[in-house]
C-alpha positions as CSV (number, residue, x, y, z in Angstrom):
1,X,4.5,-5.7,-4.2
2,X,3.3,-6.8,-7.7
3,X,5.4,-6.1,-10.1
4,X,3.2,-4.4,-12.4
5,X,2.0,-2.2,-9.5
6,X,5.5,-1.2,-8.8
7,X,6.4,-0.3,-12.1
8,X,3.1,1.9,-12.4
9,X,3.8,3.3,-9.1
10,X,7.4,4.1,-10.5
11,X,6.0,5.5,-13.6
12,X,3.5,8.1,-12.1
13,X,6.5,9.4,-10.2
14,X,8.6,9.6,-12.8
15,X,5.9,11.1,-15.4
16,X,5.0,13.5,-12.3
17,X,8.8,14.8,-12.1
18,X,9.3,15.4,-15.6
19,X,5.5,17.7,-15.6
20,X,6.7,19.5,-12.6
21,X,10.4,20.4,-14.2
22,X,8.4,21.3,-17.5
23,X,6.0,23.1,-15.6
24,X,9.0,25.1,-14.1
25,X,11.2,25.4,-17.0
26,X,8.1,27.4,-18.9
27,X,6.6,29.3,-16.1
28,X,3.0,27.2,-16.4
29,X,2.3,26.6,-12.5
30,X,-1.1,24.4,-14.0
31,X,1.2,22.2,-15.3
32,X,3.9,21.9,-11.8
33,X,0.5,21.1,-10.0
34,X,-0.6,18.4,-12.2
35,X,2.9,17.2,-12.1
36,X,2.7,17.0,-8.0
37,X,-0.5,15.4,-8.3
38,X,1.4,12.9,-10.7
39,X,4.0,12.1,-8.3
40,X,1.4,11.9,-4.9
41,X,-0.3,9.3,-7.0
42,X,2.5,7.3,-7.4
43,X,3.6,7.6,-3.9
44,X,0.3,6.9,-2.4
45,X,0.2,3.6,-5.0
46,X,3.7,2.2,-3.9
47,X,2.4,2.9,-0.3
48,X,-1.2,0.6,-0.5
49,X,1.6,-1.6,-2.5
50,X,3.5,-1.7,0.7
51,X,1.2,-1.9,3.3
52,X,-0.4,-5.4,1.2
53,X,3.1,-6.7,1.3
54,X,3.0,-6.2,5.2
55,X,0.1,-7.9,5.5
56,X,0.9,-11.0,4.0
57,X,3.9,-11.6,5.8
């Protein structure tokens, strides 16, 4: 996996944690959604990442 790639993959998961527990804390279920969006993003990213890494082996 790139390196940048992880670290973006990281980040969108991270990002989408932190909007769902804000989301939470002040009641705003828009804002827990985007934050699960977020994260899937992230998740799905480090997966393609993975799946290239595979394939190169």
């Amino acid at each position: 996996m790139a390196a940048s790639e992880k670290a973006r993959a990281k980040a969108e998961k991270a990002v989408g944690k932190v909007a769902q527990a804000a989301g939470r804390a002040v009641g705003n279920q828009k804002l827990v959604a985007k934050g699960h969006a977020a994260e899937a993003a992230g998740q799905a990213r480090e997966a393609k990442e993975s799946m290239k890494d595979t394939g190169r082996r």
